[in-house]
C-alpha positions as CSV (number, residue, x, y, z in Angstrom):
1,X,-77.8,102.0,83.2
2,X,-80.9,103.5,81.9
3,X,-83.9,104.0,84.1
4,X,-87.4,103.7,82.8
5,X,-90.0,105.8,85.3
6,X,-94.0,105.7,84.4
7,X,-96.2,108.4,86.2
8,X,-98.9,110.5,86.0
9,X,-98.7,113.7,83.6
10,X,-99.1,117.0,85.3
11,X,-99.7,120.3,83.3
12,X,-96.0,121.1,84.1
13,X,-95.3,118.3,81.5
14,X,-97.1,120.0,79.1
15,X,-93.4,121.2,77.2
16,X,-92.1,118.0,77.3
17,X,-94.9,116.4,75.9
18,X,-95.5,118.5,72.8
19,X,-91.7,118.0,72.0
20,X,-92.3,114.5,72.3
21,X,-95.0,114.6,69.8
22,X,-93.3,117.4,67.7
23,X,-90.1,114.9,67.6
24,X,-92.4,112.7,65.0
25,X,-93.2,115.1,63.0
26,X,-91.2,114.2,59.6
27,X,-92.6,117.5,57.6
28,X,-94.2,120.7,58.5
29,X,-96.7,122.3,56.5
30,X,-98.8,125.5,56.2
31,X,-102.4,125.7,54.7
32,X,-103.4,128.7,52.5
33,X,-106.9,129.9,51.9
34,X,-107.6,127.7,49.3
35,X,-106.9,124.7,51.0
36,X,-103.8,123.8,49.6
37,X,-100.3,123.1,51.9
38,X,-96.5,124.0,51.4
39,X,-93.3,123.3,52.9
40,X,-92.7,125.8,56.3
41,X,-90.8,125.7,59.0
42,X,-92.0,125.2,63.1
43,X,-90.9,128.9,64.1
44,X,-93.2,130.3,61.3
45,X,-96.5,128.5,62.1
46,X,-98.6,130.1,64.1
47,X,-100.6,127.6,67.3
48,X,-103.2,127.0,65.0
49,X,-101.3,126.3,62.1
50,X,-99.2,124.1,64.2
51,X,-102.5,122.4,65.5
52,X,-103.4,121.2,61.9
53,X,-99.7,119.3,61.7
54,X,-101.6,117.0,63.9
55,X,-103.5,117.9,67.2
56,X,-103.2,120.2,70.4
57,X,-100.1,118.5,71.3
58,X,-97.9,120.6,68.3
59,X,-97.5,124.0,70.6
60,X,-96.7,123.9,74.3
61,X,-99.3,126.4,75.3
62,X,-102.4,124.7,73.1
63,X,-100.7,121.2,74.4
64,X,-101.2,122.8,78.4
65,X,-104.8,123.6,77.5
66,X,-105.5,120.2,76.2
67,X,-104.3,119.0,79.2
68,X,-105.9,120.4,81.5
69,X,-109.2,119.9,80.1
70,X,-107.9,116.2,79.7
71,X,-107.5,115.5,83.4
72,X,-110.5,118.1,84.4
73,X,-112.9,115.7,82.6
74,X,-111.8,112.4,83.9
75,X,-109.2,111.4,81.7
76,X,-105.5,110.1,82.4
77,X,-102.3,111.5,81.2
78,X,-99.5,109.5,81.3
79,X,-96.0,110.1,80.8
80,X,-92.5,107.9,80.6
81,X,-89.2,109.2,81.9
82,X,-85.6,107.8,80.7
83,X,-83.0,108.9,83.4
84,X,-85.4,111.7,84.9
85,X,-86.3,113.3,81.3
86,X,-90.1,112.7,79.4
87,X,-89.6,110.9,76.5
88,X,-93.0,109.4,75.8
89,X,-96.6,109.8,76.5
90,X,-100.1,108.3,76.7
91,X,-103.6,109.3,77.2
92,X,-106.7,107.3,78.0
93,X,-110.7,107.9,78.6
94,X,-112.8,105.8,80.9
95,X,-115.8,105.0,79.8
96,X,-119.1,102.9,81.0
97,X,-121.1,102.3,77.7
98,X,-123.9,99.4,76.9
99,X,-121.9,95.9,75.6
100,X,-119.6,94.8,74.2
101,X,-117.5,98.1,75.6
102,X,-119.4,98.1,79.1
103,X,-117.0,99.5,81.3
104,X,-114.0,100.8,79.2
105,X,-110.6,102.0,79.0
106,X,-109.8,103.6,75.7
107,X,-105.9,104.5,74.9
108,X,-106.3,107.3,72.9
109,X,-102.9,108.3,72.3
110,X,-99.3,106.6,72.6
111,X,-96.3,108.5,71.5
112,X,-92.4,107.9,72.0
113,X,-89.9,110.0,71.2
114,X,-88.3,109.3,68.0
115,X,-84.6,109.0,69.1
116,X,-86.2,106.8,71.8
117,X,-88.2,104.2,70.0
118,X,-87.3,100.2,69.9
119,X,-85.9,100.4,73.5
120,X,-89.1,98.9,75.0
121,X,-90.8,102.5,76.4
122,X,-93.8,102.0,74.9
123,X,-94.4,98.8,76.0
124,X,-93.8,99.8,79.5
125,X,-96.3,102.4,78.9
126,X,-98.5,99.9,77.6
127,X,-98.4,97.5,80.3
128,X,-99.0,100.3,82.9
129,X,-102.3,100.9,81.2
130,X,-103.4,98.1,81.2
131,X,-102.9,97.3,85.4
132,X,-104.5,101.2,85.1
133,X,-107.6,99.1,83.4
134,X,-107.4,96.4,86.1
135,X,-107.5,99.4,89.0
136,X,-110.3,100.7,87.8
137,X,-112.5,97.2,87.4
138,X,-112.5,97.8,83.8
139,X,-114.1,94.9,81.5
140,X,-112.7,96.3,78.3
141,X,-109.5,97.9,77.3
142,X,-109.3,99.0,73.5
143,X,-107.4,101.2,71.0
144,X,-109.8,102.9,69.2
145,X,-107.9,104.2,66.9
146,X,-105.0,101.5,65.9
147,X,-102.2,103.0,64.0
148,X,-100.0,100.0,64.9
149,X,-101.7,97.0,65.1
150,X,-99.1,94.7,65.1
151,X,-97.5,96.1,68.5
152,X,-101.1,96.0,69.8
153,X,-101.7,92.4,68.8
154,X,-98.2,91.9,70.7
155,X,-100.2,92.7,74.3
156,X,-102.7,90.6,73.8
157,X,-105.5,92.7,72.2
158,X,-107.6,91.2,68.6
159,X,-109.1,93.5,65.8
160,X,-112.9,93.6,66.6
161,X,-114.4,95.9,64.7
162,X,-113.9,98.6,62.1
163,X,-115.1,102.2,61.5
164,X,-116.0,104.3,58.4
165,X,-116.4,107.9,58.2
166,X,-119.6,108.4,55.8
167,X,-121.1,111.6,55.0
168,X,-124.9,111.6,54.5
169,X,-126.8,113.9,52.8
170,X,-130.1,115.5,54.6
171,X,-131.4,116.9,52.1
172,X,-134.8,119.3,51.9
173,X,-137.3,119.3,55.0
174,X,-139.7,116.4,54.3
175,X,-143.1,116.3,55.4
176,X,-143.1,113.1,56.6
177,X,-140.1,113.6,59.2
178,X,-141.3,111.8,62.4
179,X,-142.3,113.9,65.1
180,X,-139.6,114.6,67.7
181,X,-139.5,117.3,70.5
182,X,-136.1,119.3,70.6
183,X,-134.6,121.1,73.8
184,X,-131.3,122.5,74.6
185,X,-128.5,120.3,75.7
186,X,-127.0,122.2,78.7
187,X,-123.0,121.8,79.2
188,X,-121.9,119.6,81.8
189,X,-119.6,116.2,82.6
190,X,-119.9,112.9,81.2
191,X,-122.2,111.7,84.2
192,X,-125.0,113.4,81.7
193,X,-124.9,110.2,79.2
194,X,-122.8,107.5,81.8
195,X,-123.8,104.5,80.7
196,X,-125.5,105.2,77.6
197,X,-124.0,104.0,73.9
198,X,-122.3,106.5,71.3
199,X,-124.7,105.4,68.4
200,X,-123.2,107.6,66.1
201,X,-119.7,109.3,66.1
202,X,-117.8,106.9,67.7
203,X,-113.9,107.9,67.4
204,X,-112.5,107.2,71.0
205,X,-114.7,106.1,73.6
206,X,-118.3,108.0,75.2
207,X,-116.5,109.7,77.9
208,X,-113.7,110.9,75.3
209,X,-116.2,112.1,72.5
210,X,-118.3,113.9,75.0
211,X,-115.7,116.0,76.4
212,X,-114.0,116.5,73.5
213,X,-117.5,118.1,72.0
214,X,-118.3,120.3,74.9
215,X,-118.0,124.0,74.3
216,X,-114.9,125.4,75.4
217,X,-112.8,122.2,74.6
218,X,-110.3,123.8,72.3
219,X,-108.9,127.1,72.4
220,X,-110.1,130.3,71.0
221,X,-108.4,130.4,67.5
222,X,-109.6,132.9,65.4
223,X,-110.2,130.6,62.6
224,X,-112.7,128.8,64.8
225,X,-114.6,131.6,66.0
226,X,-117.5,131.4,63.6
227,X,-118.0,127.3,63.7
228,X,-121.2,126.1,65.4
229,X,-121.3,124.1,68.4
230,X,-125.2,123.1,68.7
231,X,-126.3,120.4,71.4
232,X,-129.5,119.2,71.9
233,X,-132.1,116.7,73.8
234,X,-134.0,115.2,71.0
235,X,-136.9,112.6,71.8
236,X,-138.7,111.1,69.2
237,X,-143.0,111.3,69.0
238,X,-143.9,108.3,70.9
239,X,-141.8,109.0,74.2
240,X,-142.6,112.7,74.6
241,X,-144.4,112.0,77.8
242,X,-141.8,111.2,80.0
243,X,-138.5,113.4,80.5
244,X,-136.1,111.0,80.0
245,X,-137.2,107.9,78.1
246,X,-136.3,107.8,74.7
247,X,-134.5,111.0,74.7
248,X,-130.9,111.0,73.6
249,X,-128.1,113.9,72.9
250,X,-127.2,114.9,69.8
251,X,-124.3,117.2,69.2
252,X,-123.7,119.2,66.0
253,X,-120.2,120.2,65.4
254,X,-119.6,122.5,62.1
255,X,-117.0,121.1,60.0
256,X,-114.4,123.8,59.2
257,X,-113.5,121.8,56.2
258,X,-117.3,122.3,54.6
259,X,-119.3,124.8,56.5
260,X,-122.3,122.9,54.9
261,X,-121.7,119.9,57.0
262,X,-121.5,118.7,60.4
263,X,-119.4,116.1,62.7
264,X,-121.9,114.2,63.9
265,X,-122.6,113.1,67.8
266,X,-125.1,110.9,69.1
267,X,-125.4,109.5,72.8
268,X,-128.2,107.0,73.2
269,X,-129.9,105.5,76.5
270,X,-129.2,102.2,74.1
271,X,-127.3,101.1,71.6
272,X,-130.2,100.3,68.9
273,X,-130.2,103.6,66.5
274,X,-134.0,103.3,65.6
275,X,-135.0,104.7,61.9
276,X,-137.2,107.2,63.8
277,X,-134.5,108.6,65.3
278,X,-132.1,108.9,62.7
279,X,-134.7,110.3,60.8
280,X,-135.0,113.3,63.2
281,X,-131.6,113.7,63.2
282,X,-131.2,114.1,59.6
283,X,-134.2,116.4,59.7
284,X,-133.1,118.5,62.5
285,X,-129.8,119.2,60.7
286,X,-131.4,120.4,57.8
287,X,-133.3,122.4,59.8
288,X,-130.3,123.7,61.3
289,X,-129.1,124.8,57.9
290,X,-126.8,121.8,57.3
291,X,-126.8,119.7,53.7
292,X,-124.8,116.8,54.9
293,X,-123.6,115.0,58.0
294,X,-120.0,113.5,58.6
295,X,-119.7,110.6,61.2
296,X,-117.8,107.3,62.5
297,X,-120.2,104.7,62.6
298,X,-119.4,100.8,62.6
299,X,-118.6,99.8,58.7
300,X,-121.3,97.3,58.9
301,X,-124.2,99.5,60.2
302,X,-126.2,100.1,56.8
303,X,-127.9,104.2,57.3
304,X,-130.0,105.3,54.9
305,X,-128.3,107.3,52.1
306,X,-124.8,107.2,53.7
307,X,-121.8,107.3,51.6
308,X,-118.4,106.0,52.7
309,X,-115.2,108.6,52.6
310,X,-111.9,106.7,52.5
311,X,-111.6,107.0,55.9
312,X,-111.4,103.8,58.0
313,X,-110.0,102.9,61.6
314,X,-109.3,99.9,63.5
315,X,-110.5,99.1,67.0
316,X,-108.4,96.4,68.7
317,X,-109.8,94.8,72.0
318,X,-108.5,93.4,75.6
319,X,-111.7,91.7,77.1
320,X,-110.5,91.7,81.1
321,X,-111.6,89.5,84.1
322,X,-112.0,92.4,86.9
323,X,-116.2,92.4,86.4
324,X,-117.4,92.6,90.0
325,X,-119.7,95.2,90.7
326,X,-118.2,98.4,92.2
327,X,-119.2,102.1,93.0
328,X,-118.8,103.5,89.6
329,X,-117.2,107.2,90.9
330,X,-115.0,108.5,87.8
């Protein structure tokens, strides 16, 4: 009789969870300078390499340091055992953002083990996260990123929204940039932004995109060395007066794809993006030596010159009933 178990991850499942993510892996591949892939096999790849099969979780050691950063900045790890052995895995983000997220619970990743799918794991995962949701007074629970919407649907969530990655130019330094003020966005936990929206970037939730931009959030590869990480306070002209009204954090992440552009980050006291403030934005990039700008934003927000890549995602939503107030302490 099999035995399905649901706990808490700890780093020492960090093995068993990379092979359960390496076990859906259909075809390795290998890049070369010029950006094209071939055919190689696991043993050859080196951790980075083996990172852009498809995330941290590809190499045990890479898939311990995600971890740990993981469930050293609030997040949850989960994993499912079959008879005492890990055979899937989840991972979720709590998050406490303007409506209609409010207080939020984002599954960011669900993975079963191939030779262990279609016997009901991940639905047992599924159903633990969502008490998980109801522990921790949550008003939302969503799937940011829906790869299968169908077994989503299944638990009770609906499609309600979508997201498009557009890339928008910034063009020269104008003279009629609004005037904004500029100051260095100092590393520390989510409790920097709590509450505020992710305006622009959105690919998890705010507590997931904030950690996953701070420095140090992915190991040292050599091939990463040179990328800029630059973080900012930016306040636009009329609130330069008090510290914190009107300021909001904007993150620059260089693309190692085009070294000319940056992922894109902004973390707003509210969720209204004005045309001031984008405007800065775009200035301060190019400013910062960037041409263009790459970022999630809902596919029905309309910014200025943004063009929309062919890349789309689905968020599918759980509104909850536990909305009583509560100490907010995670």
């Amino acid at each position: 009789m099999t035995s399905i178990h649901i706990r808490p991850a700890t780093l020492a499942d960090a093995p068993a969870i990379s092979a359960v993510h390496c076990s859906n892996v259909t075809a390795w591949k290998t890049w070369e300078a010029d950006g094209s892939s071939r055919p190689a096999r696991y043993a050859d790849l080196t951790p980075y390499q083996r990172w852009l099969n498809g995330g941290p979780w590809l190499d045990a050691n890479s898939c311990g340091f995600h971890l740990n950063r993981l469930l050293n900045g609030g997040g949850f790890a989960l994993v499912a055992e079959l008879n005492g052995r890990v055979v899937a895995t989840a991972e979720l983000s709590l998050a406490h953002e303007p409506p209609p997220y409010s207080r939020n619970l984002n599954l960011s990743a669900l993975y079963v083990h191939r030779n262990h799918q279609r016997q009901g794991i991940g639905s047992s995962l599924m159903q633990y996260a969502l008490t998980l949701a109801e522990k921790h007074h949550c008003e939302t629970f969503t799937v940011a990123h829906a790869e299968a919407p169908n077994f989503y649907k299944r638990h009770g969530l609906k499609l309600a929204e979508r997201s498009t990655r557009f890339e928008i130019p910034v063009g020269p330094i104008r003279k009629s940039a609004p005037t904004y003020t500029v100051a260095p966005l100092e590393d520390g936990p989510y409790d920097l932004v709590r509450g505020w929206a992710l305006s622009i970037g959105r690919y998890q939730n705010a507590q997931h995109d904030w950690e996953r931009t701070r420095p140090n959030a992915v190991p040292d590869f050599e091939e990463w060395q040179h990328l800029r990480l630059e973080r900012h306070w930016i306040t636009v002209g009329r609130h330069r007066q008090s510290r914190h009204a009107g300021r909001a954090a904007l993150i620059f992440e260089e693309s190692p794809h085009r070294l000319d552009a940056a992922n894109t980050f902004l973390f707003n006291p509210t969720p209204d993006l004005s045309p001031e403030l984008f405007s800065s934005v775009r200035d301060l990039a190019s400013r910062s030596g960037f041409t263009r700008l790459h970022c999630f934003v809902r596919s029905d927000v309309k910014l200025p010159g943004a063009v929309a890549t062919d890349y789309q995602q689905q968020l599918f939503m759980l509104r909850l009933h536990s909305t009583r107030r509560h100490k907010d302490t995670r």
